[in-house]
BADREN-342005 format. One record per atom (N, C-alpha, C): residue in one letter; x, y, z. Coordinates in steps of 0.1 Angstrom, whole numbers, padded with zeros to 4 digits, always signed. Example, Ala and Ser with C-alpha at 12.3 -4.5 7.8 and 13.67 -1.06 7.14 Angstrom:
BEGIN
A+0132-0057+0078 A+0123-0045+0078 A+0132-0033+0078 S+0128-0022+0071 S+0137-0011+0071 S+0129+0000+0079 
This chain:
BEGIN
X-0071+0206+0195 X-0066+0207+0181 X-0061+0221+0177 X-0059+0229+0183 X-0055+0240+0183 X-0042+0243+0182 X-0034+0254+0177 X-0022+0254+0175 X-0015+0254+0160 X-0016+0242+0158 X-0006+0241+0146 X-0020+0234+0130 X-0017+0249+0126 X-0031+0246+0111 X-0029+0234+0103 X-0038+0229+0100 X-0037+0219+0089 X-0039+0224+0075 X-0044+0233+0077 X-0049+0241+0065 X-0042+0241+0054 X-0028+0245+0059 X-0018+0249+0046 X-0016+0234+0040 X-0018+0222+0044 X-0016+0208+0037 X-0025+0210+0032 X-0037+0209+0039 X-0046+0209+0030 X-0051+0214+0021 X-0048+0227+0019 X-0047+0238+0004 X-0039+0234-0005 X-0030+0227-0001 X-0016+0220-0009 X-0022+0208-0020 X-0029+0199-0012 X-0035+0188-0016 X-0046+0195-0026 X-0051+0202-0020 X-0066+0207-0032 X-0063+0214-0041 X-0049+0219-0042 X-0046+0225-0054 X-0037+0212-0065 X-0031+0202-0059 X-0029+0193-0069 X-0044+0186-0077 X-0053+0186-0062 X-0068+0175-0068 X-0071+0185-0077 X-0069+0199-0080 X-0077+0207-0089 X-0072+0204-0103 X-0059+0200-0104 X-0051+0202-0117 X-0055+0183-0124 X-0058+0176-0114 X-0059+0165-0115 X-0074+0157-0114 X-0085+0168-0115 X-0097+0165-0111 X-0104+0151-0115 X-0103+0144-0127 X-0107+0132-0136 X-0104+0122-0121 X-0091+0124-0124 X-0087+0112-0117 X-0090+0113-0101 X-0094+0124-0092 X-0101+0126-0081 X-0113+0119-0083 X-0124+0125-0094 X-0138+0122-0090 X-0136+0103-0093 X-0127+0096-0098 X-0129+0084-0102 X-0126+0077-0089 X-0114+0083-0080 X-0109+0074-0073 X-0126+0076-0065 X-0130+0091-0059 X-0141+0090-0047 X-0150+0081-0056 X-0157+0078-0068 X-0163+0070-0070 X-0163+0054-0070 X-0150+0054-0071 X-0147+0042-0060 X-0154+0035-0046 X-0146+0048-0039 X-0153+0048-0030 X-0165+0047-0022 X-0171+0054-0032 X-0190+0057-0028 X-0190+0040-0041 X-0186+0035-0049 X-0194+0021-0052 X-0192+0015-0038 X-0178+0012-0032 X-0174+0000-0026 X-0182+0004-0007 X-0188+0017+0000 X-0194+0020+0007 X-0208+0012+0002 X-0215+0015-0012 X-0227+0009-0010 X-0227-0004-0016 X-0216-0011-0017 X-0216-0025-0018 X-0216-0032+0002 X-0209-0023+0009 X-0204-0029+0024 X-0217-0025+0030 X-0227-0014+0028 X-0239-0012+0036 X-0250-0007+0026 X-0246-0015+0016 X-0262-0005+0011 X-0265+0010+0002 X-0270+0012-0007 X-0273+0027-0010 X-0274+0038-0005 X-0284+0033+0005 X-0292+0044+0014 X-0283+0049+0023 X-0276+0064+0022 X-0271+0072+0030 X-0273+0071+0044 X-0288+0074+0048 X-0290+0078+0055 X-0296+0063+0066 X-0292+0052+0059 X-0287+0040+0070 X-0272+0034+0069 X-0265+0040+0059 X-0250+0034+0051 X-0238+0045+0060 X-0232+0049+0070 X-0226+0058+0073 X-0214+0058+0065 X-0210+0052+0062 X-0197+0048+0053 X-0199+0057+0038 X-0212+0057+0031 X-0212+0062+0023 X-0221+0076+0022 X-0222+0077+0032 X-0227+0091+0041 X-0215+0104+0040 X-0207+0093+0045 X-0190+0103+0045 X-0186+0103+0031 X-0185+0094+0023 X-0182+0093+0009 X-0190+0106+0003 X-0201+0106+0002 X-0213+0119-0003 X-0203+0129-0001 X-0203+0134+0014 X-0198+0145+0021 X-0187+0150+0010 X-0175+0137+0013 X-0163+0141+0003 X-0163+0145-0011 X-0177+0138-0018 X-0179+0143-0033 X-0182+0154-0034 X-0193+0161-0023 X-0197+0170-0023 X-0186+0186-0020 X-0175+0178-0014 X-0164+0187-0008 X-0157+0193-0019 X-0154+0181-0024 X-0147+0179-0040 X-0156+0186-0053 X-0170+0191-0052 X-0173+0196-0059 X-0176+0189-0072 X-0177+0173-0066 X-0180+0164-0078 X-0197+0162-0079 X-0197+0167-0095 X-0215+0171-0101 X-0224+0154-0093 X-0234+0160-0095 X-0245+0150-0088 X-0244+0137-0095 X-0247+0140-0107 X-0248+0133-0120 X-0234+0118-0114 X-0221+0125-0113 X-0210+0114-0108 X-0217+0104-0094 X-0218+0116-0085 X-0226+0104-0074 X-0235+0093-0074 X-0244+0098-0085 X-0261+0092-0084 X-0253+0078-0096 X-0245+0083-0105 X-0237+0070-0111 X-0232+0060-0103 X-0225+0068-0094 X-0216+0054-0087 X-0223+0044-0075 X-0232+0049-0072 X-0243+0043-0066 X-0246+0034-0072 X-0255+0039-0084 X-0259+0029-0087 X-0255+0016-0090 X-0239+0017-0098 X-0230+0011-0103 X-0231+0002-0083 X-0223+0009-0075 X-0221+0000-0064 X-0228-0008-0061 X-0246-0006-0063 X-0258-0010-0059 X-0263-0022-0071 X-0250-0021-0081 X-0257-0029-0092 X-0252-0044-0089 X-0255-0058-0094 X-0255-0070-0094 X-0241-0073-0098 X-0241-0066-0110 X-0224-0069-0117 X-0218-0056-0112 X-0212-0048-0107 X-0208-0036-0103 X-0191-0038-0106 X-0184-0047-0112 X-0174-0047-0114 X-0161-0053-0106 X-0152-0047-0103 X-0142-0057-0095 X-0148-0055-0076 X-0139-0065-0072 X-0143-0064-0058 X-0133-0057-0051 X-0133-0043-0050 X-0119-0041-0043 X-0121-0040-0025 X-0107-0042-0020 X-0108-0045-0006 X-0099-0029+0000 X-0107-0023+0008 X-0096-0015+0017 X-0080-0020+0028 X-0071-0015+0020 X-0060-0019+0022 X-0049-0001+0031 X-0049-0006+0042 X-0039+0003+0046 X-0025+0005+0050 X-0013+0009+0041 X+0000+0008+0047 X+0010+0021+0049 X+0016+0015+0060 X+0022+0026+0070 X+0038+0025+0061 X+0043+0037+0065 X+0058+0040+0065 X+0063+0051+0069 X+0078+0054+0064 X+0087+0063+0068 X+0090+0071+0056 X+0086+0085+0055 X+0093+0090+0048 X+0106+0096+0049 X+0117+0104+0043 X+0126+0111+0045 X+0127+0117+0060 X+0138+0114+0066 X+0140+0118+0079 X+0132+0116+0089 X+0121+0100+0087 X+0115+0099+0097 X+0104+0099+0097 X+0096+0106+0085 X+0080+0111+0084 X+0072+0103+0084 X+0061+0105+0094 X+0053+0092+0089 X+0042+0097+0082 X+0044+0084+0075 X+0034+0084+0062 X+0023+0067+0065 X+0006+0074+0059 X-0002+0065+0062 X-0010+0065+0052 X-0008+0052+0043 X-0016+0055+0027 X-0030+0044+0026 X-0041+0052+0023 X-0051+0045+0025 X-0054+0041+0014 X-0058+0025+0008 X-0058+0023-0004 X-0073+0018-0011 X-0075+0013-0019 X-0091+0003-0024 X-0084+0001-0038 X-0079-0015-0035 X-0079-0020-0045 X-0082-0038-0048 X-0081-0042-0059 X-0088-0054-0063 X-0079-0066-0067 X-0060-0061-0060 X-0052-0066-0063 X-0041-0063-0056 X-0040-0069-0046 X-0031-0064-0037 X-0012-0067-0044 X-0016-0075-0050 X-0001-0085-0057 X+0007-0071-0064 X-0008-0061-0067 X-0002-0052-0077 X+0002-0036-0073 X-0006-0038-0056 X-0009-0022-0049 X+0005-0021-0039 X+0006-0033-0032 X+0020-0030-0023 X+0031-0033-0031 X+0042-0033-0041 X+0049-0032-0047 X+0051-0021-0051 X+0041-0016-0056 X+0037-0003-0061 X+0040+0008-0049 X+0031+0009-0036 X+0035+0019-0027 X+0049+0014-0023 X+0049+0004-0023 X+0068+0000-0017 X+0080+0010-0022 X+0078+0003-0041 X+0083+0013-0045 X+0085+0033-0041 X+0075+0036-0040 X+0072+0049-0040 X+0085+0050-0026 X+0079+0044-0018 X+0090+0048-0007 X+0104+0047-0006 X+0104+0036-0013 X+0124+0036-0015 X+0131+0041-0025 X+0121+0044-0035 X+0126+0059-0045 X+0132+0069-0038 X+0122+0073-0030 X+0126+0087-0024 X+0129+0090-0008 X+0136+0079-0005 X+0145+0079+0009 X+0136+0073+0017 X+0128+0068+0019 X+0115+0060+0027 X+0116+0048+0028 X+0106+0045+0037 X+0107+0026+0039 X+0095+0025+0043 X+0092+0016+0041 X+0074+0011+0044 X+0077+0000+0054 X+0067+0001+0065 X+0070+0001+0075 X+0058-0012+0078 X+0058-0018+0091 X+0045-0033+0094 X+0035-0024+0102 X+0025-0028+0099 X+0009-0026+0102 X+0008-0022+0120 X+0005-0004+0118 X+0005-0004+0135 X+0021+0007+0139 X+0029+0007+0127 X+0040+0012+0129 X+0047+0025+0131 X+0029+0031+0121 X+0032+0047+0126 X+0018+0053+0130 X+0004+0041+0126 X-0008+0045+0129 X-0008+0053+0141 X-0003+0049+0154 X-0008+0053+0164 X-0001+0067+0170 X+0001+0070+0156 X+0008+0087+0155 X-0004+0094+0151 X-0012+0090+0149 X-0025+0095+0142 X-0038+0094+0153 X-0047+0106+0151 X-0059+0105+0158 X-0068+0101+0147 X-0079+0093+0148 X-0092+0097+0135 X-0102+0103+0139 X-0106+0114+0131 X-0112+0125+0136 X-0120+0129+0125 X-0132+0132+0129 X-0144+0140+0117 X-0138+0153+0116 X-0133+0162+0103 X-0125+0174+0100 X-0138+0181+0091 X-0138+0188+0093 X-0151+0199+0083 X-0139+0211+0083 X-0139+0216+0071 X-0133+0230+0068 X-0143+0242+0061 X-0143+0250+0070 X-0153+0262+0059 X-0145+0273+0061 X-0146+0279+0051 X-0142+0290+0042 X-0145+0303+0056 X-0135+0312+0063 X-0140+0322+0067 X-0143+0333+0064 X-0143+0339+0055 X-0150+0349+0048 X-0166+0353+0049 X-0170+0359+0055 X-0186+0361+0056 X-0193+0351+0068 X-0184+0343+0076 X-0187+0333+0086 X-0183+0344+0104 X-0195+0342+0107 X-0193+0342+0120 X-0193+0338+0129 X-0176+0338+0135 X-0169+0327+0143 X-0176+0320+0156 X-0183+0332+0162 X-0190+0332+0174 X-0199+0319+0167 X-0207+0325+0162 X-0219+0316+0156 X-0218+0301+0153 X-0209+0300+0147 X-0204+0288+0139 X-0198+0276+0151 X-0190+0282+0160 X-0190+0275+0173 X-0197+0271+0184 X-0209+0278+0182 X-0222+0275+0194 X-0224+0262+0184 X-0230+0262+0175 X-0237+0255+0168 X-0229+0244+0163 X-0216+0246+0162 X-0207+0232+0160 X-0204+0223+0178 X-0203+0230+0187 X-0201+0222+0198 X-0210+0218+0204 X-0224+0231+0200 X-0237+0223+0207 X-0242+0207+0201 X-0236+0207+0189 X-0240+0195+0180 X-0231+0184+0186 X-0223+0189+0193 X-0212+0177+0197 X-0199+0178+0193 X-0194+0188+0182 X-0177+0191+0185 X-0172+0189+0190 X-0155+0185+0190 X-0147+0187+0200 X-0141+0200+0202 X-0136+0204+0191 X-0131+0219+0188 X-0132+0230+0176 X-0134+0241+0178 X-0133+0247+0165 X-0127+0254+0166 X-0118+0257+0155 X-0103+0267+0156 X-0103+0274+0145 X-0103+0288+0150 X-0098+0297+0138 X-0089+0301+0130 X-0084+0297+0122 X-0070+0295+0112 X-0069+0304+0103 X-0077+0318+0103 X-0070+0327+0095 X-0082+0329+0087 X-0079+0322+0073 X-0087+0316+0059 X-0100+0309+0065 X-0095+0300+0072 X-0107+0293+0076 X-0111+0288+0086 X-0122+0279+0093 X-0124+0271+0102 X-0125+0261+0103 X-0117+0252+0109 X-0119+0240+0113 X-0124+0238+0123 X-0134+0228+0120 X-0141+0220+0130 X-0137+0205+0134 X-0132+0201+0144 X-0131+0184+0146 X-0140+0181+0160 X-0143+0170+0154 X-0152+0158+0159 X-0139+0144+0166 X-0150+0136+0174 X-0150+0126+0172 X-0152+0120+0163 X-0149+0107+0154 X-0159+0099+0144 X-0174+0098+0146 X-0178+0090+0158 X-0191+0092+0158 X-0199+0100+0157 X-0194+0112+0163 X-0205+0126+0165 X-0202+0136+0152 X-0195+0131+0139 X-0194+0133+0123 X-0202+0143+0121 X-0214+0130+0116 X-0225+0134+0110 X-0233+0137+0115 X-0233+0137+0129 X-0245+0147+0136 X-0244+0162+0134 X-0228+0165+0136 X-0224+0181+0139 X-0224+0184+0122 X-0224+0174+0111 X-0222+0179+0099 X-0238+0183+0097 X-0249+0176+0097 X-0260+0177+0100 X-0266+0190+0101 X-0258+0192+0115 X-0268+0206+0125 X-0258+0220+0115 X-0246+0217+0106 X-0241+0227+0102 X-0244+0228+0090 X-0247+0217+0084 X-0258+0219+0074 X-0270+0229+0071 X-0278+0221+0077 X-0290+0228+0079 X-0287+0244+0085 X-0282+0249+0089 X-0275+0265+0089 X-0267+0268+0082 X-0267+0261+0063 X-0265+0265+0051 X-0247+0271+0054 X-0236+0264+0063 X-0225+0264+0057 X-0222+0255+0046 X-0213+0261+0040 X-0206+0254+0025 X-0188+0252+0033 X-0182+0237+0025 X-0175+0232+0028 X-0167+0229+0026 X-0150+0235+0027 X-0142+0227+0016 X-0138+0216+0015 X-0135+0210+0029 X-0132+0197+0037 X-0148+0190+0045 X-0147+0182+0039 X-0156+0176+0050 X-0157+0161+0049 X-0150+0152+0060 X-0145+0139+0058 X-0141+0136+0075 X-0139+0120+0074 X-0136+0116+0084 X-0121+0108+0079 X-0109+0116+0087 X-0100+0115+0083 X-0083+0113+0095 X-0074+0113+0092 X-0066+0109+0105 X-0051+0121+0104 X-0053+0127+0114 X-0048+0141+0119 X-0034+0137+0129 X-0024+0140+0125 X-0010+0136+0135 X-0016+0142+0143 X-0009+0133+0155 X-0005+0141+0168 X+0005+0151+0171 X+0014+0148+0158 X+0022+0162+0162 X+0031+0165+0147 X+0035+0173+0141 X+0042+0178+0133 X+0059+0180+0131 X+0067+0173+0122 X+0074+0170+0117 X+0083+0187+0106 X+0095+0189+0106 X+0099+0200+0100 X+0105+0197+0094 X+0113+0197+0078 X+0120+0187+0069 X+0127+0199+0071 X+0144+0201+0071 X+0153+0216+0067 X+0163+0212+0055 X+0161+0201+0054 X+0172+0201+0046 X+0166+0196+0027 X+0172+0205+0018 X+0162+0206+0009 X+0164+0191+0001 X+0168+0184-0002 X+0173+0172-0009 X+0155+0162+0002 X+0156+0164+0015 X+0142+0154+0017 X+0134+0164+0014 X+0132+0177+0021 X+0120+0183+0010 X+0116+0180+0000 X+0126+0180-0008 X+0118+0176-0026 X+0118+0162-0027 X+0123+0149-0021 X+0119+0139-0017 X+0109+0133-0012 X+0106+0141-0002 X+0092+0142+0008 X+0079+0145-0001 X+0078+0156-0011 X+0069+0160-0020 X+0067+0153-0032 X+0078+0143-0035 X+0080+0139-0047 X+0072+0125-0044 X+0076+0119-0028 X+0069+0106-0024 X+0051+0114-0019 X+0051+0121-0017 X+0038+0123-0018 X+0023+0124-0030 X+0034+0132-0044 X+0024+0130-0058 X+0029+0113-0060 X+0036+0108-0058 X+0040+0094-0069 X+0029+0083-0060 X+0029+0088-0050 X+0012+0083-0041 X+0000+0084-0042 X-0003+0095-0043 X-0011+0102-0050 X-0018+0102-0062 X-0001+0101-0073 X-0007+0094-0089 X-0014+0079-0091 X-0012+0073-0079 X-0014+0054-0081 X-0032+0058-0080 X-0036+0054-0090 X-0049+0051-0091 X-0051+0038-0079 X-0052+0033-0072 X-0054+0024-0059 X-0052+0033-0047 X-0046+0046-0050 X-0045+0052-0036 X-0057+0061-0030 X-0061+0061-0022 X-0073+0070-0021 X-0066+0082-0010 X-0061+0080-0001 X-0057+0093+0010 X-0042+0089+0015 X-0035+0098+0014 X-0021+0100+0021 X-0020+0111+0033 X-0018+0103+0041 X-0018+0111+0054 X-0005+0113+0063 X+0001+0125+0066 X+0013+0122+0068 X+0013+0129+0077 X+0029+0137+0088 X+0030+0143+0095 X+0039+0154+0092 X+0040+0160+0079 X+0051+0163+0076 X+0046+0179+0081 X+0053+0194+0086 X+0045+0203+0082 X+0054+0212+0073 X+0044+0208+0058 X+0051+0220+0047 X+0055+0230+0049 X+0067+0233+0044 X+0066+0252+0048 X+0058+0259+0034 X+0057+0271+0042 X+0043+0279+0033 X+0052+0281+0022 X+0060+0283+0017 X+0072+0287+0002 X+0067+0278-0005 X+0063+0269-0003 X+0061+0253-0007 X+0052+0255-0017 X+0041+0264-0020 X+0028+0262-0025 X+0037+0261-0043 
């Protein structure tokens, strides 16, 4: 995983979720209902909403939000049934784009991302079309500032990492899926704090937009994805330039 940072997307994205926080903690509460409707409450037999925790906790969403949406998921009438829906496309000049959804109306959610893409030079693409441009990979990001690199790598790869890369700002650590929440576990309990921590899908390789008309197309199909309350993660291969922020 080495090489080319994720970081700068990722700072990108956390500075829109900051401006837009309401509508972050609703969508992850979504999520943590519809995890412990598929396995249950209990984290620590529910992996699905093991990862959801992680994310609220990444996101910096109060306890008070979590221990609600549990319950809510865990409740009898807990509200609509929404189903995980995922669709692939093309953005400007080729990009692939992979939007992860949870919604309770599909009649109303793919029209919707359709739109988004043929607004802004894109095409939505058949199932499988650009997935396998993507790895899925457990991603943990901590802050490097007062972290010691040496340290933080014994103890992430003894846990089972695959790699840990030093990116400047910060560290990334990737997993396999499986070996997630073991390595988040053993990094836990040696009191790192986290800005990323999810199980999420990483291009294989990176994409350079030069011409400015898809640039601002490219960014424009990314918030109007983003804004859809049914969308939960956009995952793309695009790599922003740093001007961009």
């Amino acid at each position: 995983m080495s090489g080319h940072s994720k970081w700068h997307n990722i700072k990108q994205k956390k500075g829109k979720e900051d401006a837009k926080r309401g509508r972050m903690f609703t969508k992850i509460a979504k999520y943590i209902m519809v995890a412990v409707k598929e396995g249950g409450a209990d984290p620590e037999y529910n992996p699905s909403l093991k990862v959801a925790i992680d994310k609220a906790k990444a996101e910096n969403m109060p306890n008070d939000n979590i221990e609600r949406a549990i319950k809510k998921g865990a409740g009898a009438d807990s509200g609509a049934n929404y189903e995980e829906v995922v669709y692939e496309g093309y953005g400007p000049s080729g990009i692939a784009v992979m939007v992860e959804c949870l919604t309770d109306n599909r009649n109303r959610t793919a029209p919707d991302v359709r739109h988004a893409f043929d607004k802004f030079g894109g095409n939505m693409g058949t199932p499988g079309s650009v997935s396998f441009m993507f790895d899925k990979k457990g991603l943990m990001v901590i802050e490097a500032e007062g972290v010691d690199g040496d340290e933080l790598m014994l103890t992430a790869l003894d846990a089972g990492a695959e790699d840990v890369s030093d990116e400047g700002e910060v560290f990334e650590i990737t997993t396999a899926p499986e070996d997630y929440h073991a390595v988040r576990q053993a990094l836990d309990a040696q009191g790192y704090t986290f800005v990323q921590s999810d199980i999420t899908n990483i291009p294989q390789n990176y994409t350079t937009l030069t011409d400015a008309d898809d640039i601002k197309n490219m960014q424009k199909l990314i918030d109007m994805l983003e804004d859809n309350d049914d969308v939960q993660e956009v995952y793309h291969n695009w790599n922003q330039p740093e001007d961009d922020e």
